[in-house]
N, C-alpha and C positions, 0 to 999 in steps of 0.2 A: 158373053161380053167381049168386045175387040178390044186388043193392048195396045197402047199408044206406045209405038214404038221408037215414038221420040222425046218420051217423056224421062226422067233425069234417072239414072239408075236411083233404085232405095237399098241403102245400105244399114244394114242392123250393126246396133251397137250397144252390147251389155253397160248394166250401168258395172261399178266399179268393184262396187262391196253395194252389202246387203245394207250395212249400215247406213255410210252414205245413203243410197236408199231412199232409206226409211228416216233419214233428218233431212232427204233433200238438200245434200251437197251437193249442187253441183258445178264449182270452180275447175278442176279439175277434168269431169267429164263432158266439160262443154268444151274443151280443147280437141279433143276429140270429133267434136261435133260440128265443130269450125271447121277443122283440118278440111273432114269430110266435101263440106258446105263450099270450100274454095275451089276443092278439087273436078268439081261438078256434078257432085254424087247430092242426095236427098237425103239425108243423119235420121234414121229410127231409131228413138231408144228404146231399148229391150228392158222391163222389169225382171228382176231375179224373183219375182214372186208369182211368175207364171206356173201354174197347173200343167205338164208335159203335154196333154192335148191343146191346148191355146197354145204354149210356144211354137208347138209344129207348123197351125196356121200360121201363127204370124209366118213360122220361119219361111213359108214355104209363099207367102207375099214378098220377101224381100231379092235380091238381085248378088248379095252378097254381104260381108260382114267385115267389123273390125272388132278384134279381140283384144282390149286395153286391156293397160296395165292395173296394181292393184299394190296396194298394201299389204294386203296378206299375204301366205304363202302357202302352198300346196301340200294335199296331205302325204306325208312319203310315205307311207306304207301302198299308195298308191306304186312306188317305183321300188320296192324292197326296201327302207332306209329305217332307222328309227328316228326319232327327231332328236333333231340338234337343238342346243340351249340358246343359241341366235334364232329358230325357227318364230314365225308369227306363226297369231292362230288362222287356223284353214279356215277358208270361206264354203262352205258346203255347199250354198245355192249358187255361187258364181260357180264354183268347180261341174255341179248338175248341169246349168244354164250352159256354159261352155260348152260342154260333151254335147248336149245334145244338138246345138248349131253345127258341132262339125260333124257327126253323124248326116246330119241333113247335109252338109256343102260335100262332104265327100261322096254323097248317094246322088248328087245332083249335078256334082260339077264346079259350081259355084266360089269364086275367089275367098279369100281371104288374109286381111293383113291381117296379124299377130304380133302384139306389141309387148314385148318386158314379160311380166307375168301371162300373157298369154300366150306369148312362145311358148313359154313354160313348161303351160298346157298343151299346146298343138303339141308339144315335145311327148310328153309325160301318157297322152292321149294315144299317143302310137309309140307304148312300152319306153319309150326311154327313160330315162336315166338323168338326177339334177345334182350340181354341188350344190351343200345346201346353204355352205357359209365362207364367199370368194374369201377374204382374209387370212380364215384359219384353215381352209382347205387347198389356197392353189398357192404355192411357194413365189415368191417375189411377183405378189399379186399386185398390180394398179391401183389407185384409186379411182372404183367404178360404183362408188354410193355417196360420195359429196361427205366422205367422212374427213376429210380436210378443212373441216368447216364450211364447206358451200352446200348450197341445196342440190347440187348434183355435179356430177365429175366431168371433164372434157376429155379425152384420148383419139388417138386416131385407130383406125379401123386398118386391115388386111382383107382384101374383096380378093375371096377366091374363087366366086361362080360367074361366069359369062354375063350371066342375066343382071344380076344387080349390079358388074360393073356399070355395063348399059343406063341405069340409073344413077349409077354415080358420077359417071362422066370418067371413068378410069378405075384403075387398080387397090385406090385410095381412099378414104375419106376423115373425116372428122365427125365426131357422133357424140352427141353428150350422154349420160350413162348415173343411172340411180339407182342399181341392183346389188344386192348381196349375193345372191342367185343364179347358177346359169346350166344353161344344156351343161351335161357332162357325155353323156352318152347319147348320137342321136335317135331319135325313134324310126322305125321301119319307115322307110319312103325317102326320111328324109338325109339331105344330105347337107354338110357344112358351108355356108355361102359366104362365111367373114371371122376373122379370130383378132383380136384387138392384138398388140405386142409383147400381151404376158402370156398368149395361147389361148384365153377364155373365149367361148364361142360366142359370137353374137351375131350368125344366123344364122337361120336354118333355112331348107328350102324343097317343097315339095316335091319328086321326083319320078314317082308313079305314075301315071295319068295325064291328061293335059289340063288335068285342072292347076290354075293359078293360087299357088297357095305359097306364104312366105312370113315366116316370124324374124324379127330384130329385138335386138335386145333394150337397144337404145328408144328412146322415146321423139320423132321425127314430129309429130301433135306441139310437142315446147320448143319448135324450128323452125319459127315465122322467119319466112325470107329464105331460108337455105335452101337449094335449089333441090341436092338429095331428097330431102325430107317431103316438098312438094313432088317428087316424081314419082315416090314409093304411093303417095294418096290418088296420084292420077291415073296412074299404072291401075290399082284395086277400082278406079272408077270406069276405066277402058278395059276391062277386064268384063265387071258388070254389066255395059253396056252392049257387050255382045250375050248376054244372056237373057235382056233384056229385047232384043233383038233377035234373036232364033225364033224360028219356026218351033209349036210345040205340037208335035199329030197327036192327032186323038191318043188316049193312055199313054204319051209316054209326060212326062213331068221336067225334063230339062233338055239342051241340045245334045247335053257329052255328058259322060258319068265318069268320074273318076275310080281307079282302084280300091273299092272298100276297104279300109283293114277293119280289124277288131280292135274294140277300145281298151284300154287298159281299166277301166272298172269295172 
């Protein structure tokens, strides 16, 4: 069968929690799905109740992914930690469902944005390392969880990587921010792409390979209108669309392959 190589990248998108799910919430993950939709990409949503054979197909249908954010939080024994009394409960299928997209995007090439909790992951995924509670762990911490009484915090950002200043249009920006949580240590590949004013990281950015890979901390999906927020989605869709666009010879399976690591599970 011939690929229509102008046809709109498909970008997979976990749903959020399992729960959700299974009440079909989705307010929330349809922000996501928008984002995607504007940016010029094609929104697949991924069920967490995939059999590890079926996610593969699918994964290995799609063009690249976005790893949203989540309510829960990650298991630290995954990253040496015990749990904190702030910690929510780990989501096992999102945590499975994740690992195994990026297994595939790193065996392929394959972009991926990584949002908040899916930083997290991409972090946690290649051995790093999580505060598990910004407050009571990072000394003259911001407010970056909306515990000021808002549903989520404003701060401005420090863009230390070439690449997403590019996206930002400078050195700077403004990012809204609903985490307890954040890289502490980054994971193999990656390196630091933004630290908000109290130090705490909010990005990370792949650096192995020429695969396009990039987590934030911040949530750019609740950034109707900001230009950042719409560049980081267009970026993950022009990314896709050269992957959509490669030549595939016989047995091989993507244009470029990124640096494998080994997973942290």
């Amino acid at each position: 069968m011939k690929t229509n190589k102008n046809r709109r990248p498909r970008i997979g998108v976990p749903w959020r929690t399992f729960v959700e799910e299974g009440q079909e919430h989705r307010e929330a993950s349809n922000k996501y799905l928008r984002a995607v939709r504007e940016a010029g990409g094609e929104p697949v949503e991924i069920s967490l109740a995939l059999p590890p054979a079926t996610l593969a197909r699918m994964a290995e249908s799609l063009d690249g992914f976005v790893l949203p954010g989540s309510p829960a939080d990650i298991e630290p024994r995954r990253f040496g930690s015990a749990g904190h009394p702030q910690n929510a409960t780990p989501d096992k299928r999102r945590e499975h469902t994740d690992d195994q997209l990026l297994d595939h995007a790193f065996a392929t090439g394959k972009p991926v944005l990584a949002i908040c909790y899916g930083a997290q992951l991409l972090n946690v995924h290649l051995h790093g390392t999580l505060v598990q509670d910004i407050p009571s762990e990072v000394r003259s911490a911001r407010d970056h969880d909306g515990g000021a009484g808002r549903s989520e915090a404003l701060h401005p950002i420090r863009v230390e990587s070439g690449r997403l200043a590019e996206l930002a249009g400078g050195p700077s920006a403004r990012v809204n921010s609903s985490h307890h949580q954040a890289v502490r240590t980054p994971g193999r590949g990656l390196r630091v792409a933004a630290r908000a004013p109290d130090g705490v990281i909010e990005a990370v950015e792949w650096t192995t390979g020429p695969a396009w890979m990039v987590g934030v901390q911040w949530h750019p999906e609740r950034m109707p209108g900001d230009r950042f927020a719409a560049a980081l989605f267009r970026r993950l869709v022009r990314e896709a669309q050269g992957v959509v666009k490669a030549p595939k010879p016989r047995g091989q399976k993507a244009r470029r392959r990124a640096r494998r690591p080994n997973s942290s599970r």
